[in-house]
N, C-alpha and C positions, 0 to 999 in steps of 0.2 A: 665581808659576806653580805652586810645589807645591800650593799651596792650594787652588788651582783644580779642579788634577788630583785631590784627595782630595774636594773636594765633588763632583765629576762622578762619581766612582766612588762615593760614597756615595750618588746620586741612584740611579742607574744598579742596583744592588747592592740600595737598598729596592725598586723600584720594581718589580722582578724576584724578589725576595724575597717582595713579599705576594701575586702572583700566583701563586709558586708554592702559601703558605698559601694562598691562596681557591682553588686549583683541584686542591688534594691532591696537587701536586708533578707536576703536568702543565703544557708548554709549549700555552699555545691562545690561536688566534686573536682577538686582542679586538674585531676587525670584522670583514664578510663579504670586504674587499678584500684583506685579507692570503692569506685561506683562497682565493681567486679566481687572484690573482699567485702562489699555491703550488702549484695544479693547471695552469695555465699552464706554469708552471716543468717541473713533471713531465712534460709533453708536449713540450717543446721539447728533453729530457733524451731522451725517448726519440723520436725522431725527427718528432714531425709537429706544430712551431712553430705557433704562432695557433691553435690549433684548441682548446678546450676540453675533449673526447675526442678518442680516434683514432675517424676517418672521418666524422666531422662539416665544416660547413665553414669557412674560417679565418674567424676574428673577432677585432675590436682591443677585446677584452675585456683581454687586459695591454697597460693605457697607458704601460708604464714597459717599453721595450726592456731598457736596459741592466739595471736590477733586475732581469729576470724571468730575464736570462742569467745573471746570478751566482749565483741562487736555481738555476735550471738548472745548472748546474757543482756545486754542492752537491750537487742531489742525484743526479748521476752518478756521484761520490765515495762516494756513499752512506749521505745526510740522507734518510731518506724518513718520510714521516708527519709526526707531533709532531717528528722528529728536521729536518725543514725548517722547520717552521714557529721551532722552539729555535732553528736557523740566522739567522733573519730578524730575529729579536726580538735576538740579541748583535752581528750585524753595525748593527741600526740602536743597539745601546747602543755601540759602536762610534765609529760614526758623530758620535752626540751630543755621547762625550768631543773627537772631532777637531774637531769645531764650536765647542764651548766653548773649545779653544787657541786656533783662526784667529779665532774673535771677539777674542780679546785681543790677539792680533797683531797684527789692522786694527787696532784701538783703541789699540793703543802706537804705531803707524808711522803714524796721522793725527793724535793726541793726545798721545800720551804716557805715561806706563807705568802713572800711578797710572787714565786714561782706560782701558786695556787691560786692566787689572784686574776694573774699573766695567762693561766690555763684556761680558769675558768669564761674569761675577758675576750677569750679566741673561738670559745663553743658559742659564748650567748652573742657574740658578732658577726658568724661568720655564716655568709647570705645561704649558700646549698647546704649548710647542718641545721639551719631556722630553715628554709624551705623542705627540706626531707623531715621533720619531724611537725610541721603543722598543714603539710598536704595532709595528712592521715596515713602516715608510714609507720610502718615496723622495725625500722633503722635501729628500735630500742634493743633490738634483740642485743645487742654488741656490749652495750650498757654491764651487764652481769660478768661479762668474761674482763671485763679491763679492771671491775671492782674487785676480781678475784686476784687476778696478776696484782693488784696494787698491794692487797692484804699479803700475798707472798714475797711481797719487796722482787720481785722481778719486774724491772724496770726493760728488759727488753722485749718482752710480752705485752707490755702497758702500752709501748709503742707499736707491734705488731699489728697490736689490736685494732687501737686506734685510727693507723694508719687504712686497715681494715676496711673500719665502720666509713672514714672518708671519701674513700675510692668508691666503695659501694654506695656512696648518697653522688657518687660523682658520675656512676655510670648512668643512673635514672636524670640526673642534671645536664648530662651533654645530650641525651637524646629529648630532652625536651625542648633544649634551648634548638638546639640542631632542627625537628621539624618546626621550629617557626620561622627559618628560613628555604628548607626542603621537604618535598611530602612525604619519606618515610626516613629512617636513618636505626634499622633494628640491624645492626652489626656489633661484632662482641661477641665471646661464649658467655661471660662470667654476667647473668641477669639474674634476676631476685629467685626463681625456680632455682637454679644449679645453689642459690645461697645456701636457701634453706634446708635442701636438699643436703647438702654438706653439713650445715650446722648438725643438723640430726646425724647422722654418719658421726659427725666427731666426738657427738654426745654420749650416744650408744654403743661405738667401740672405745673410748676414751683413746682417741687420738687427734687431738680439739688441737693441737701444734701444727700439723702438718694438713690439716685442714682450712686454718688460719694462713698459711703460707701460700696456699691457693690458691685461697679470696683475694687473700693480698695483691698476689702478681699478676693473676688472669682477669683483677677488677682495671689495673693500670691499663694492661695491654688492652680492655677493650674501651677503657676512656679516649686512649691513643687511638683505636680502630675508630672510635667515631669524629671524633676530630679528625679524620686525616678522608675519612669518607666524605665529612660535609663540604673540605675543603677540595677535596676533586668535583664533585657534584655541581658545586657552585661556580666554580671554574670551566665545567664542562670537560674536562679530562678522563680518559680512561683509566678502569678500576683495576691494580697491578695485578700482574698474573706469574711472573717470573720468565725468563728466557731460557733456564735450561730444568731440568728436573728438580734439581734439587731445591730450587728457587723458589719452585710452585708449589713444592710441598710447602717450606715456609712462607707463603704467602697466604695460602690453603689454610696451616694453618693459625697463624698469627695475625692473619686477616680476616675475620672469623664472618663469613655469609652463610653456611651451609642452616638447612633446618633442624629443628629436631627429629627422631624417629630416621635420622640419615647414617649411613655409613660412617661418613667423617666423625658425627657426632660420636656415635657407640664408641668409635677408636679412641677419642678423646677421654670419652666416662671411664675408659678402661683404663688407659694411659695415667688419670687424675688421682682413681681408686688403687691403683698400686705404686703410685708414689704413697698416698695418706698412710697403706696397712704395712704397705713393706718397708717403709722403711725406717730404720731403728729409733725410735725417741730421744736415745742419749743421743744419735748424729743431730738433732734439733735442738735439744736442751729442751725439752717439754715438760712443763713447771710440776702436771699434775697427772701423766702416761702412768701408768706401771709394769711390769713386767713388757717385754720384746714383742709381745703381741705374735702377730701370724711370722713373723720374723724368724721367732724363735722353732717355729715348725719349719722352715726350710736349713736347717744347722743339723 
């Protein structure tokens, strides 16, 4: 375990170290989302939440409630500027270190110690889980739900999860890597809006299973949509479209371009939301559902 804790603080310590050499001993935001959920913060700090200025109107520009509140409380305290954003970047190197023990802890409590070890050894190394949690991400959210599955020995949830929280540091990691080669690459449904947006959803109807299963699959398909975007682009190839109908539809959909506020989208939130309510918890094995839910009203 010490070990653990000296590689996470050594990752944590460089990682934070060369930024401050590449930016001449300045705290700054290494994406626009951080810089986005800090001006958020500072409105909700001073009194007019959701709003991106005062007197504008509210918008769910911060997708992360509880981040934007705690980022909010800093800097009421009195983090303001680089001094919030220096806040974000150590609470998520924070974060990282806490994520590197609980990995090794599921990993000792479903395996075994030298397993816990091997767990924890794969979080504090592995480059997009150190980069999604010391940009100033929320990534922690996933954190509670994998220590809950571990405490209930469901080991297929522990993985669900996790796999989860991966994909999701993987979709913000292929579209960053991707525009330093091309100027935009926002394709994919599954982004940090639709996350949180579901987290809440699975929180509030307690069906956090089929919510989980979402993430899961619709975080893959749009690591896959950008990859497979940057490598047309870069190639100069045209964007598939299908040949016959049925083609386009899946292309439509599992090639995911359309905006929010679109047709395709609505059909999709529809299609997303009545897979989570309707459908039954025991077909999941959902650790912690109870009763049939809305399920139980169409019987």
């Amino acid at each position: 375990m010490r070990a653990l804790v000296l590689v996470s603080l050594a990752v944590a310590l460089a990682f934070v170290g060369l930024m401050l050499y590449a930016t001449d001993g300045h705290f700054v935001a290494q994406i626009a989302d951080l810089h986005v959920v800090c001006q958020y913060a500072k409105a909700m700090a001073e009194g007019h939440p959701f709003r991106y200025n005062a007197g504008e109107a509210p918008t769910s520009g911060a997708t992360s409630v509880l981040h934007t509140a705690i980022l909010a409380l800093g800097h009421a305290l009195g983090a303001r500027g680089e001094g919030l954003i220096a806040l974000a970047i150590l609470l998520g190197a924070a974060f990282y270190g806490a994520s590197v023990l609980l990995a090794r802890r599921v990993g000792a409590r479903l395996g075994g110690e030298r397993e816990g070890l091997l767990a924890g050894g794969l979080v504090a190394l592995g480059g997009p889980v150190v980069w999604a949690f010391l940009y100033g991400s929320d990534i922690a959210l996933f954190l509670g739900l994998i220590y809950l599955y571990a405490t209930l020995h469901r080991t297929d949830y522990v993985m669900v999860a996790a796999l989860a929280m991966m994909f999701s540091i993987m979709t913000s990691y292929t579209r960053a890597r991707a525009e330093s080669l091309i100027d935009r690459c926002k394709v994919g449904f599954m982004e940090r809006p639709e996350r949180i947006v579901l987290f809440m959803i699975g929180a509030f109807t307690d069906r956090m299973a089929g919510v989980l299963w979402v993430i899961l699959v619709l975080s893959i398909v749009t690591v896959v949509n950008r990859m497979h975007f940057t490598y047309l682009a870069l190639n100069n190839r045209a964007m598939p479209s299908g040949s016959n109908p049925a083609a386009r539809v899946l292309w439509r959909a599992f090639f995911w371009r359309d905006e929010r506020s679109t047709v395709p989208y609505d059909a999709w939130v529809i299609a997303i939301l009545a897979f989570v309510w309707l459908t039954p918890p025991g077909w999941l094995g959902d650790p912690t559902a109870i009763g049939a839910g809305l399920w139980a009203l169409l019987q």
